[in-house]
C-alpha positions as CSV (number, residue, x, y, z in Angstrom):
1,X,164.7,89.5,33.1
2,X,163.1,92.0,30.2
3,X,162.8,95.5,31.0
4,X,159.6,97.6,29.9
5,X,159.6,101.4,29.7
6,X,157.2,103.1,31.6
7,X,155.8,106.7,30.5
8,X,154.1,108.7,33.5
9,X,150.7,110.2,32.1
10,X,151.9,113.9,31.5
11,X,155.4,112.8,29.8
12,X,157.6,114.2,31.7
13,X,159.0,111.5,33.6
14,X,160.0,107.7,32.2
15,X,159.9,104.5,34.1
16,X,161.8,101.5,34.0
17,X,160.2,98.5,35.4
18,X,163.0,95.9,36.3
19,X,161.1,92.8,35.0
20,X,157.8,90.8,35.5
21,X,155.6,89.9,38.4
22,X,152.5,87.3,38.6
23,X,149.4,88.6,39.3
24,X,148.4,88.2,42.8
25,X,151.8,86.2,43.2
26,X,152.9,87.9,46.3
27,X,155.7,85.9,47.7
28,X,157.3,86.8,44.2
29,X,156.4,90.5,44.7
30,X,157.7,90.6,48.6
31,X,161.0,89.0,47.1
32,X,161.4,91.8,44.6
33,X,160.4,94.4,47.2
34,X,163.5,93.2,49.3
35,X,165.8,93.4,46.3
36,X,164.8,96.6,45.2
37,X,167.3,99.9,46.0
38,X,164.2,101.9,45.4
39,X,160.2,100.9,44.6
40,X,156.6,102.3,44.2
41,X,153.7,100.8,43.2
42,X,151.9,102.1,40.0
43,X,148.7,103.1,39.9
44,X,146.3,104.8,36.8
45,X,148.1,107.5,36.5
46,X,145.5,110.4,37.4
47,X,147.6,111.9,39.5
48,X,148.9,115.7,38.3
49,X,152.0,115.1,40.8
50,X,154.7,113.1,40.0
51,X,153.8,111.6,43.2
52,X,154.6,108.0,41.9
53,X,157.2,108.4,39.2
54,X,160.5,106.3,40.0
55,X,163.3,105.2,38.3
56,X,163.7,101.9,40.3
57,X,161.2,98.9,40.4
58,X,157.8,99.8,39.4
59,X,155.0,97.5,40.4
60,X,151.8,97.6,38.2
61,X,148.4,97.6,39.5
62,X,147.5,94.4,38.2
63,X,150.0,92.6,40.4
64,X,147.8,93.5,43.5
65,X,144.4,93.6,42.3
66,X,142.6,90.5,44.2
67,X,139.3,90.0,44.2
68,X,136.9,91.7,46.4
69,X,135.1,89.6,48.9
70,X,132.6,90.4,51.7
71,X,133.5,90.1,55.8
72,X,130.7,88.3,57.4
73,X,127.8,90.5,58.7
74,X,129.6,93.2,59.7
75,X,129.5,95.1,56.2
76,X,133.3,94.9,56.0
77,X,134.7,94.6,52.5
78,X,138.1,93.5,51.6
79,X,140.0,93.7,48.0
80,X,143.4,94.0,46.5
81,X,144.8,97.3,46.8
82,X,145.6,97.6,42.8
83,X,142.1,96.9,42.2
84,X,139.9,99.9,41.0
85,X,137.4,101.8,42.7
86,X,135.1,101.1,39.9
87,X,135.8,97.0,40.3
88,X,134.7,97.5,43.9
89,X,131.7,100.0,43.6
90,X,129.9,97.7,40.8
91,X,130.7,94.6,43.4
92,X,129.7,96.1,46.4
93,X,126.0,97.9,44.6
94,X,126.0,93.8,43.4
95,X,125.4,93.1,47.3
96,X,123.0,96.3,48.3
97,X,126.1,97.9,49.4
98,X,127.7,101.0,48.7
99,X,130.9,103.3,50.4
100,X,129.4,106.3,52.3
101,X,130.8,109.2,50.2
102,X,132.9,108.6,47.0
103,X,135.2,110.8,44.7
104,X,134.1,112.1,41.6
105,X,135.9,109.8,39.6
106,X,136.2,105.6,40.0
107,X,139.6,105.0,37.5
108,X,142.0,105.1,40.4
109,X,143.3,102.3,42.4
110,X,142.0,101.6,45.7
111,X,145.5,101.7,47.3
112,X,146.2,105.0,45.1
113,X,143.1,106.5,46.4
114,X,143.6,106.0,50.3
115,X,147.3,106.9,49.7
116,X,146.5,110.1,48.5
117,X,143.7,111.5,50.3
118,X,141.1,111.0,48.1
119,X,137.4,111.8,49.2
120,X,134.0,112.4,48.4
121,X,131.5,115.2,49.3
122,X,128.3,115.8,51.4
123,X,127.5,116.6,55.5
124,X,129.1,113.7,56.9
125,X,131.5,112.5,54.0
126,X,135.0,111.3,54.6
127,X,137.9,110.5,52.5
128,X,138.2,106.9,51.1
129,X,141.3,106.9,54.0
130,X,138.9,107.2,56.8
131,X,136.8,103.9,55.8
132,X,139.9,102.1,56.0
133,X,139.6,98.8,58.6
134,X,143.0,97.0,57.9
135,X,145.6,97.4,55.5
136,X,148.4,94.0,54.2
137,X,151.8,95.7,53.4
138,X,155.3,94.5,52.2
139,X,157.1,96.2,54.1
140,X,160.8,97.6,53.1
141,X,162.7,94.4,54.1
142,X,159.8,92.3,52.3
143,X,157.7,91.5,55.3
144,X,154.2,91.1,54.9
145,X,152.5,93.3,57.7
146,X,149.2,93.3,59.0
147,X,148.2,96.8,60.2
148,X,144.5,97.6,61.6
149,X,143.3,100.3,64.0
150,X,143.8,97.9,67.2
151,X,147.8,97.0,66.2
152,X,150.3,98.8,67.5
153,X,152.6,98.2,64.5
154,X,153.4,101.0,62.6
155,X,151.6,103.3,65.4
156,X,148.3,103.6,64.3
157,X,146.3,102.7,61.5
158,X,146.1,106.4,61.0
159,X,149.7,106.8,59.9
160,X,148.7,104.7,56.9
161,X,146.0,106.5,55.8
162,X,147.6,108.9,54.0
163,X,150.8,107.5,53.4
164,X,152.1,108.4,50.2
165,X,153.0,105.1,49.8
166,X,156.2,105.5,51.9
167,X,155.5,103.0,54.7
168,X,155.4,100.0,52.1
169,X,153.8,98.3,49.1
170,X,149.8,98.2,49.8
171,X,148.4,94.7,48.7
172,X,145.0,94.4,50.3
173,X,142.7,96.8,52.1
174,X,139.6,96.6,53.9
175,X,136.8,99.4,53.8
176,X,133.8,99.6,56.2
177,X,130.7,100.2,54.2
178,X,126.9,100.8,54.7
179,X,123.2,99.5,52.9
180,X,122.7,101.2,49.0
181,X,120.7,103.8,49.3
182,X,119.4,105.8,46.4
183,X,119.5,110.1,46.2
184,X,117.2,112.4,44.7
185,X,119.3,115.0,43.3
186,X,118.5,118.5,41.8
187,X,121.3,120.5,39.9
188,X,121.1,124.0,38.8
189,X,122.9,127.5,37.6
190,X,122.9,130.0,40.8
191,X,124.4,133.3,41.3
192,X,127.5,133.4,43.7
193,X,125.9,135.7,45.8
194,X,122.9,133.1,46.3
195,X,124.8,130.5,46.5
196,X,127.8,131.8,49.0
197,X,124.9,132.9,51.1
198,X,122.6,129.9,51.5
199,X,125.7,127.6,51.1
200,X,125.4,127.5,55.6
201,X,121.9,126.4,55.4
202,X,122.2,123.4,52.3
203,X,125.4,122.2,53.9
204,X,123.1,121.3,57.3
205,X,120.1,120.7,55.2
206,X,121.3,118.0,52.7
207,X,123.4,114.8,52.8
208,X,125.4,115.5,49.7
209,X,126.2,119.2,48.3
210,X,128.9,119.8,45.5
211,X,128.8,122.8,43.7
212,X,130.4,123.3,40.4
213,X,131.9,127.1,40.4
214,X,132.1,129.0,37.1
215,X,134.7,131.6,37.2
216,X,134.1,134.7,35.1
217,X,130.4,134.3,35.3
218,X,129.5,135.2,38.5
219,X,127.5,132.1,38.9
220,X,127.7,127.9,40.0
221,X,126.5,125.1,39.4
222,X,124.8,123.4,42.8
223,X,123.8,120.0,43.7
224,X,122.0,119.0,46.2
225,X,121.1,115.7,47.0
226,X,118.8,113.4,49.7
227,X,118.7,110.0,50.1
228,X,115.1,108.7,50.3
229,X,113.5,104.8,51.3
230,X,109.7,104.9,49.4
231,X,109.0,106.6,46.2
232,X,111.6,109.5,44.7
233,X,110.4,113.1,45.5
234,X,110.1,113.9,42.1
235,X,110.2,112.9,38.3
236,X,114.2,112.7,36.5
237,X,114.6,115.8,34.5
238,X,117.2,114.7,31.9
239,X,119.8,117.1,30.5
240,X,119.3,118.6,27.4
241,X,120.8,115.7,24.4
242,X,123.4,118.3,23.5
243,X,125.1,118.3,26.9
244,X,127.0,115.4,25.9
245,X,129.2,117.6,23.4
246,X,130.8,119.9,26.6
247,X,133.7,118.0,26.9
248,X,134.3,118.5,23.1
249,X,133.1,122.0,23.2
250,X,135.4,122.9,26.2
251,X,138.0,121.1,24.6
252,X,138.2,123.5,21.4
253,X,137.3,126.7,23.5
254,X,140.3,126.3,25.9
255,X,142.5,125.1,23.1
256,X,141.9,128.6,22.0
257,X,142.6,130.2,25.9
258,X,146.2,128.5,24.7
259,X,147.2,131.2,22.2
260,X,144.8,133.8,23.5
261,X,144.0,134.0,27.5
262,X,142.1,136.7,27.7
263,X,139.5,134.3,25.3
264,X,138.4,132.7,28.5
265,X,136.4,134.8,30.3
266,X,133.7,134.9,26.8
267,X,134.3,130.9,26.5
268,X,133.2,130.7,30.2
269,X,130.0,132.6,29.8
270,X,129.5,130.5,26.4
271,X,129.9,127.1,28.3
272,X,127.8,128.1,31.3
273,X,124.6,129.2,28.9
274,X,125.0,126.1,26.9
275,X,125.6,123.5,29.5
276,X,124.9,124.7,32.8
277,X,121.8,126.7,32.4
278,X,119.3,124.1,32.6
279,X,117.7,122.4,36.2
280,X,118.5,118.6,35.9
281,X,116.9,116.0,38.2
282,X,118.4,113.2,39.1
283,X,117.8,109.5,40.8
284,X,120.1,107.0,41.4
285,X,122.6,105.6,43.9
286,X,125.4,107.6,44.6
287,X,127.8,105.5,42.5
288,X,125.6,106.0,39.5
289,X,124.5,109.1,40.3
290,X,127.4,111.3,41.0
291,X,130.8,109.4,40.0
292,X,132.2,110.4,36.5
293,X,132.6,106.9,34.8
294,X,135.5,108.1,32.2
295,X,137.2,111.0,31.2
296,X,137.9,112.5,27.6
297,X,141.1,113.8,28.1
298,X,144.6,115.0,30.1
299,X,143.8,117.4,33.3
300,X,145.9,119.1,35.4
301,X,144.5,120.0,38.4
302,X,145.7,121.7,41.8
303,X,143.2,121.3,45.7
304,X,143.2,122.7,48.7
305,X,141.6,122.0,51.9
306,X,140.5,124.6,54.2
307,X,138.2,125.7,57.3
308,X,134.5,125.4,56.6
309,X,134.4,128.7,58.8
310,X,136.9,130.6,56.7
311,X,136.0,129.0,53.2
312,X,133.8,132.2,52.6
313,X,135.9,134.9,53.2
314,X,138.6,132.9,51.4
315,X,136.6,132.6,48.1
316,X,135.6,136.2,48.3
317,X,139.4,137.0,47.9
318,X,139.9,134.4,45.6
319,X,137.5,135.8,42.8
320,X,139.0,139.0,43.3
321,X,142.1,138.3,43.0
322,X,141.5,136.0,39.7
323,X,139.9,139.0,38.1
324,X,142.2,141.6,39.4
325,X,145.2,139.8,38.3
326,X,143.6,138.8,34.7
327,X,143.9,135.0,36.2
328,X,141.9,133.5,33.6
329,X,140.2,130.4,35.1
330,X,139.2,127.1,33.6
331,X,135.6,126.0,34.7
332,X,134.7,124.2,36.5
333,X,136.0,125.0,39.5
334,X,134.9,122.1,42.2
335,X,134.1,122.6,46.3
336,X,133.3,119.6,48.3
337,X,133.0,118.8,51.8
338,X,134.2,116.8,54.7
339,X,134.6,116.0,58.2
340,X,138.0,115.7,60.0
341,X,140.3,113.1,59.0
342,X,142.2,110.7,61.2
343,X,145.4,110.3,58.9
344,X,147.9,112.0,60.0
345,X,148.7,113.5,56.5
346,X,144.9,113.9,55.9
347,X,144.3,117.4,54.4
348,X,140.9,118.0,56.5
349,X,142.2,118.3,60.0
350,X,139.7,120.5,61.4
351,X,135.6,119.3,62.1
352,X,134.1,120.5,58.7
353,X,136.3,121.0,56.0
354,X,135.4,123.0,52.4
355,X,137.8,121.7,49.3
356,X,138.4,123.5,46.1
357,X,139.8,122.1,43.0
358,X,141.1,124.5,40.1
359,X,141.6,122.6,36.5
360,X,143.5,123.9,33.3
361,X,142.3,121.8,30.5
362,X,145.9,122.6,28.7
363,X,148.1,120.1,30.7
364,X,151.3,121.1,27.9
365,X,150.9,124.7,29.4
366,X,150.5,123.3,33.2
367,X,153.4,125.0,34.7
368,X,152.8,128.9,33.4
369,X,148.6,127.9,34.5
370,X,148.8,131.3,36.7
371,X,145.4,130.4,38.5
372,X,147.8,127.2,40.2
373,X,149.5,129.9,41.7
374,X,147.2,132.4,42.5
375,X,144.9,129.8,44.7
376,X,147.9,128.7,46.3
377,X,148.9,132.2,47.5
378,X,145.1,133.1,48.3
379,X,144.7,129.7,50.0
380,X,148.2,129.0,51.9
381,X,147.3,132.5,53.6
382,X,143.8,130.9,55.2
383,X,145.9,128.1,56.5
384,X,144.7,126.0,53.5
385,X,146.6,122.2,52.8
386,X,147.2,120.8,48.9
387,X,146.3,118.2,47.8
388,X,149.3,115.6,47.9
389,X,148.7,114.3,44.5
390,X,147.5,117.8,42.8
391,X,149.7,120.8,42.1
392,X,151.3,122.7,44.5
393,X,154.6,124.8,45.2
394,X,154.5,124.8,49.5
395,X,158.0,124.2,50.5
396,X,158.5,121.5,53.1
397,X,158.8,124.4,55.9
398,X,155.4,125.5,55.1
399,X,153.9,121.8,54.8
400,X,155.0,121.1,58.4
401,X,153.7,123.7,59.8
402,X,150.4,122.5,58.4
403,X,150.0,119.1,59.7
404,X,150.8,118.3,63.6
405,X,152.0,115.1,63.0
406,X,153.7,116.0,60.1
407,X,157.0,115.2,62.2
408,X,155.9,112.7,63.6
409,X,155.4,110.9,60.0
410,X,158.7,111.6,58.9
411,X,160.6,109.9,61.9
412,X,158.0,106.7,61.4
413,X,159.0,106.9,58.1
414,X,162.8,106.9,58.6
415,X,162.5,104.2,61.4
416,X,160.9,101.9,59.2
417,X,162.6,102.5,55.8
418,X,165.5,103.5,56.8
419,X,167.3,103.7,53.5
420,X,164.8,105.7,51.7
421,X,163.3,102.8,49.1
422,X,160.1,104.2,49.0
423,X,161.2,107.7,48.6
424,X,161.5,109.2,45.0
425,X,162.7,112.5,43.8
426,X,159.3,114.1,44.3
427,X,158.6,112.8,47.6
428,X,162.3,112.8,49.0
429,X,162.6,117.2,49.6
430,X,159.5,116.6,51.7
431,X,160.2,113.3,53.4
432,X,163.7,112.2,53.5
């Protein structure tokens, strides 16, 4: 068989990929799972943790991404786990349905974005995880398992959630979904003050709420959004045309912030009067409305998941520690929210959950990013979780202590691959 090099997305890591698999051919794929001494599925490669990189048999999305196809009546969809979110959100808006919450960006696999924790935003938002109904795996000794939340294989459905992809090769997953509806959404600049203070009342008041925070400016960028049946409460305010040169714009200013840091507070202001100034109005499904469609370049990006009750007091310190410590911060800096998870790796375990995403647009200069490490530090002492596929430092120690069935994973985990084939050098110091 050939062999065909592999490079992960930030170039640090190459791949080999021991040979060739069919598309959807998944007798030849459970084969090769047996075989392998170590395996992991490949997804797009948006992940700023080497959370997939492996130097052992690498399966590419393509292998796994079936078609999607519709349950009955029961608003059940089912699809191959390699096949994008975007694949499946066009289908399902095709058939007047949508997912209930959705991430903010659709180029990730649908097996890479359960794995992983991935999630949406809004009062009653899960992540993609949660929506789960069954799961088909190859299992380490090339089994094809059937796992859904009435099976007592593999314990629960809920161990699978968030799996990491440690408890075997996803192939096909099935998501409970609801009607399309369409949102009325209004996005504008507020102060932090305003915003920290009223953020209680918008959080109870509308379905979805995201706000965009602008570090060094003292100010976000809030959207609020309703869903509505008749006519739209009000008329689309566009953007202004030039909005579509931020990316470039924040591109050159933050290329700068490479040779001179203390550049970012001024290129902050500068991005925030030019592109986040202006009230926009928007209508549209959710998918459509709200889901970045592409991306111009390389991010590196680091999240943590906290207490909706202590997400306040926790940003206060936050800022203050960013400016104290001359911290200088890419915008945007993005908070979500989202109710309890049932994974037993899910980052939201408590009712209501507040996330918050940091971003260096310089993924060379990732590692010496000191905002990574100041949110870590600010967060980790609020009893905050990362992100398993973002940035973070958190010894194993501190990771258990986080999760009560992080334990509980681990010896699942060793009972069913008992020789580690789904581990990899990332994964292993916190699984093995």
């Amino acid at each position: 068989m050939g062999t065909t090099t592999w490079t992960s997305w930030n170039g640090r890591i190459k791949r080999p990929h021991q040979g060739y698999l069919s598309n959807n051919n998944l007798d030849e794929l459970a084969q090769a799972v047996a075989k392998a001494d170590k395996v992991r599925a490949l997804g797009y490669g948006k992940s700023s943790a080497d959370i997939v990189a492996s130097s052992g048999y690498n399966i590419p999305s393509s292998v796994l991404s079936k078609p999607a196809y519709l349950n009955g009546e029961r608003n059940i969809v089912t699809a191959g786990a390699g096949l994008s979110l975007a694949q499946l959100c066009v289908y399902l808006e095709q058939n007047g349905l949508a997912f209930a919450a959705l991430p903010d960006i659709d180029e990730i696999t649908l097996a890479g974005a359960v794995s992983t924790g991935t999630h949406g935003t809004g009062r009653q938002a899960l992540s993609l995880s949660d929506y789960l109904t069954e799961v088909t795996l190859i299992d380490a000794q090339g089994q094809t398992v059937v796992v859904n939340q009435s099976s007592d294989l593999y314990a629960s459905l809920d161990a699978l959630r968030v799996s990491l992809g440690l408890l075997g090769i996803m192939t096909q997953v099935s998501f409970r979904v609801e009607a399309l509806k369409q949102l009325a959404l209004v996005e504008k600049a507020m102060p932090d003050s305003e915003w920290l203070a009223s953020m209680d009342d918008n959080y109870q008041s509308y379905d979805f709420l995201r706000m965009l925070w602008l570090p060094h400016t003292n100010k976000a960028w809030v959207i609020k959004g309703q869903p509505f049946s008749d006519r739209p409460p009000f008329e689309p305010l566009d953007p202004p045309v030039f909005n579509r040169y931020r990316r470039l714009w924040s591109k050159r200013l933050y290329a700068l912030a490479g040779v001179i840091p203390s550049s970012v507070p001024c290129s902050n202001r500068l991005l925030q009067r030019t592109f986040f100034s202006k009230e926009v109005r928007r209508i549209g499904s959710l998918y459509q409305s709200t889901v970045t469609k592409s991306r111009s370049g390389t991010l590196e990006l680091a999240e943590w998941t906290i207490d909706r009750r202590d997400f306040a007091a926790c940003f206060k310190e936050l800022k203050q520690a960013f400016e104290r410590e001359k911290s200088w911060t890419h915008i945007p800096m993005d908070i979500r929210f989202i109710k309890k998870s049932k994974a037993w790796l899910g980052n939201a375990q408590s009712e209501e959950c507040v996330t918050m995403g940091c971003v260096t647009r310089n993924p060379a200069t990732a590692d010496s990013y000191k905002s990574f490490d100041v949110m870590e530090r600010v967060f980790l002492n609020h009893g905050a979780r990362p992100h398993w596929a973002k940035r973070f430092k958190a010894s194993p120690e501190t990771l258990s202590k986080l999760y009560p069935r992080y334990h509980d994973f681990v010896k699942l985990r060793r009972s069913l691959d008992p020789q580690g084939k789904f581990l990899n050098d990332y994964l292993a110091p916190y699984f093995e």
